[in-house]
C-alpha distance (Angstrom), angle and dihedral (degrees) to the residues before:
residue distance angle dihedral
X1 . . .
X2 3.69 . .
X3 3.82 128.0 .
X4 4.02 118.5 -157.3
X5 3.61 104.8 -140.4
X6 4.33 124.9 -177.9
X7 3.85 84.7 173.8
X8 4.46 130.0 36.1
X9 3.65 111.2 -173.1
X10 4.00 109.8 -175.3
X11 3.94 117.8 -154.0
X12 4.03 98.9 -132.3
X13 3.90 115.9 -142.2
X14 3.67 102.7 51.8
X15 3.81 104.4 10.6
X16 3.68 102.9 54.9
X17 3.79 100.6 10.3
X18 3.87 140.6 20.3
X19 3.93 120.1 -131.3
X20 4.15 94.2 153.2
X21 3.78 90.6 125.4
X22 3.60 99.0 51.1
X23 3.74 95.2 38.6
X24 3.81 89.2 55.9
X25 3.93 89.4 40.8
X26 3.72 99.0 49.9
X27 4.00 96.5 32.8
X28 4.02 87.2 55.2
X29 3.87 91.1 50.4
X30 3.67 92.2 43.9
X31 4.35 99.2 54.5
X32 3.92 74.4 40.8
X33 3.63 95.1 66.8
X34 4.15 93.6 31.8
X35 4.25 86.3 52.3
X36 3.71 89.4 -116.1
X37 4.18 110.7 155.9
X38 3.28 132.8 -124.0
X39 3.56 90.6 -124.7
X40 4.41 90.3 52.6
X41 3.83 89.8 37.7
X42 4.16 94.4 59.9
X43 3.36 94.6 52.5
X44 3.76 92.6 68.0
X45 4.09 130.0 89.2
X46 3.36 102.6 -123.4
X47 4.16 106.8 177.3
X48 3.33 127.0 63.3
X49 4.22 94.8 23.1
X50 4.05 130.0 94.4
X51 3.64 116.3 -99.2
X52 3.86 89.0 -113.9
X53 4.08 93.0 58.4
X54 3.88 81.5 54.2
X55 3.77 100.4 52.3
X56 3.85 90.4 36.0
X57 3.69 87.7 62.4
X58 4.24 101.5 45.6
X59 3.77 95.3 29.6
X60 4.43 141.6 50.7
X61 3.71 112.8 -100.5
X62 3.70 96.6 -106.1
X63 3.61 94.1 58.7
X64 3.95 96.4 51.4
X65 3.58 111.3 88.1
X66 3.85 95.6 39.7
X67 4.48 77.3 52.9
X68 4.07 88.2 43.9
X69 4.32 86.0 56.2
X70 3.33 99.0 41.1
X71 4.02 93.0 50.5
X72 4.22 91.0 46.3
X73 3.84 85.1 56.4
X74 3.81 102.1 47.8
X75 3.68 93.5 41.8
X76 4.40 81.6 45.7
X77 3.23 95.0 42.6
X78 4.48 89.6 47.2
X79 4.18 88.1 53.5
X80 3.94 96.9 95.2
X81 3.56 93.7 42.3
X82 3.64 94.7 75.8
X83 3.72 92.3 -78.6
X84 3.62 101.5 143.5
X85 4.18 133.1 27.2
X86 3.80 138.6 174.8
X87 3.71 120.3 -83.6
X88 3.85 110.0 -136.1
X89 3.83 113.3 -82.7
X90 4.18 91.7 12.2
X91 3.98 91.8 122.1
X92 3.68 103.7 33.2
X93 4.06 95.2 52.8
X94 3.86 90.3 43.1
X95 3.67 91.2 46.5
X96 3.54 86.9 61.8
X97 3.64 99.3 54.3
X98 3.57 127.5 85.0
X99 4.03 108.3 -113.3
X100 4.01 92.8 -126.2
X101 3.84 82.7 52.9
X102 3.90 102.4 64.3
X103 3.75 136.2 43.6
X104 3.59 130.2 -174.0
X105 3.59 112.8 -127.3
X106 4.17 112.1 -166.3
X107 3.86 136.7 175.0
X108 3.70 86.9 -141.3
X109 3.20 133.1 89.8
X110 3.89 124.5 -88.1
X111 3.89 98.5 -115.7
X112 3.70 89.2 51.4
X113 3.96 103.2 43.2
X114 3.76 83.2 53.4
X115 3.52 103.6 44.2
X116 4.12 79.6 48.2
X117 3.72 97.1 48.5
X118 3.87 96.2 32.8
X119 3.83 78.4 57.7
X120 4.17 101.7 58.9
X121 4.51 86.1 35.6
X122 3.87 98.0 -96.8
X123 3.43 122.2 142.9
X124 4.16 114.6 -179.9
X125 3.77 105.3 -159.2
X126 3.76 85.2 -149.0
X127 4.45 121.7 33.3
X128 3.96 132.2 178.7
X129 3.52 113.0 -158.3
X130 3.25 136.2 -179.7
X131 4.23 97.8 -94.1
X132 4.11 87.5 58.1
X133 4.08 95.2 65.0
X134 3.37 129.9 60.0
X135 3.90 86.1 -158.6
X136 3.75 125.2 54.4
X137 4.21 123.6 -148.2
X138 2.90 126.9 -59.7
X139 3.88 80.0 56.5
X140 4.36 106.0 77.9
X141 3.87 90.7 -135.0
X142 4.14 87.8 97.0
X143 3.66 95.7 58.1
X144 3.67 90.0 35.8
X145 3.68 93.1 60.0
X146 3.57 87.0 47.6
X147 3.61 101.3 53.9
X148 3.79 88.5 46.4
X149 3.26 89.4 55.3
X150 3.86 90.7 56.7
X151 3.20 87.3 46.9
X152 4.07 94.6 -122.9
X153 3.61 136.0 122.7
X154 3.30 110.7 -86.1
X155 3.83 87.7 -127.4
X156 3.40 99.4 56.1
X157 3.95 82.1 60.8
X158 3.50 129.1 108.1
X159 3.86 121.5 -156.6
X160 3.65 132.3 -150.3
X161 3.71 125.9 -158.0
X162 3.79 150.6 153.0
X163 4.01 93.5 -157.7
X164 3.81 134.8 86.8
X165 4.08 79.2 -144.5
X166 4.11 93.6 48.1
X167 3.86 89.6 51.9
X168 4.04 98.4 48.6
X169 3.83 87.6 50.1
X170 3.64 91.5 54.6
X171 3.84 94.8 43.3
X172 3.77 88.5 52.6
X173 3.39 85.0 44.2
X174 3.39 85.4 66.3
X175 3.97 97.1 -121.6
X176 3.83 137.4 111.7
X177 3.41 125.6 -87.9
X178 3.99 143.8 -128.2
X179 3.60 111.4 -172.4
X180 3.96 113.4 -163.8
X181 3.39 116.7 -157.4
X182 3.66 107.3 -146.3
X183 3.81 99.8 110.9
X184 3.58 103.2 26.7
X185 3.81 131.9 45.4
X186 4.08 108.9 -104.3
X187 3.67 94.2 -117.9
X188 4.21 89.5 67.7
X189 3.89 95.0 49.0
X190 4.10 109.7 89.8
X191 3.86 103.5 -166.9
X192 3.96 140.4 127.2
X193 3.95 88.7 -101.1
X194 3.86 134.0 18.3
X195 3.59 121.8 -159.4
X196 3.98 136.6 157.0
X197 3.52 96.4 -120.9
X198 3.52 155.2 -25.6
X199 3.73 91.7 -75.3
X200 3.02 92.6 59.6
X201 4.23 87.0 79.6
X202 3.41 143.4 50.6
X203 3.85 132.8 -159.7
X204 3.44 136.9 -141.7
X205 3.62 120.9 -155.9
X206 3.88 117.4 -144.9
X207 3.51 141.7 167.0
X208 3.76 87.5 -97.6
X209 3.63 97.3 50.6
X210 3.93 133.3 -82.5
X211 3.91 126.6 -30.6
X212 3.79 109.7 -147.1
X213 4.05 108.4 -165.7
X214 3.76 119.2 169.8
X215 3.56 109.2 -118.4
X216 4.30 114.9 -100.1
């Protein structure tokens, strides 16, 4: 199979990089010090959502964006403490790509995703975070902005995410999709191609855009 592509837009946490352990680690510490309970804090979807969707869901309004600061710093301040590493094939398949070709498109916020990237040497030329939507996946208007901001039709776009959420944004965003199964099991990702990982591909850059073939 091979997908032709004018526009890649790479889901962050998950897709190119994993920060599961300090998610969990700073999360737990954080309904900790707000007195949420175990029992109220499992019920929540944690990956793949802002941190304001989160806290709007376990705490009252007033409270949220003092909650929304204090998570952004914890899970900052966790980064050099091994909180974020590669996924397998991440730097290769980027490497490959032209830098006005790809965009990272994250549900976090924009300190974070950079302090997190900055971290494992990537540098997006173009990022959506969470502060430049007013609507978080599974809502298109991420990848939208991205694609815009590649200037590319949004249907000559191809998406890549880890998240059930990620991939119904990009469908109704009216793109193709490349689910990665590194946080979910493959059977629970619905896109047009389901791999385990970025190494899984390569991509060939051509005058008409980028070739992505999964690797024999």
């Amino acid at each position: 199979m091979t997908i032709h592509a004018q526009g890649l837009l790479f889901d962050n946490d998950g897709t190119l990089v994993s920060s599961l352990a300090s998610v969990d680690r700073c999360w737990r510490q954080w309904a900790g010090e707000y007195g949420i309970t175990a029992e109220e804090f499992g019920r929540v979807e944690l990956h793949g959502r802002t941190a304001a969707e989160i806290a709007a869901d376990l705490l009252p309004a007033a409270v949220v964006p003092e909650a929304v600061a204090r998570i952004e710093k914890l899970e900052v301040e966790d980064v050099p403490n091994g909180g974020v590493r590669l996924l397998p094939g991440t730097k290769a398949f980027l490497d490959s790509l032209p830098a006005d070709r790809w965009a990272v498109v994250t549900s976090a916020t924009r300190r974070l995703a950079e302090a997190r990237l900055d971290a494992v040497g990537i540098l997006p030329k173009t990022l959506v975070a969470a502060e430049d939507v007013t609507r978080g996946k599974p809502d298109p208007e991420p990848y939208l902005l991205a694609a815009r901001a590649l200037g590319v039709d949004p249907a000559h776009c191809v998406v890549f995410e880890d998240a059930p959420a990620g991939l119904r944004a990009g469908r109704a965003a009216g793109m193709i999709t490349v689910a990665l199964a590194t946080t979910h099991q493959a059977h629970e990702l619905d896109a047009d191609l389901v791999v385990d990982n970025l190494s899984a591909l390569s991509a060939l850059v051509t005058d008409g855009g980028v070739e992505i073939s999964v690797r024999p």
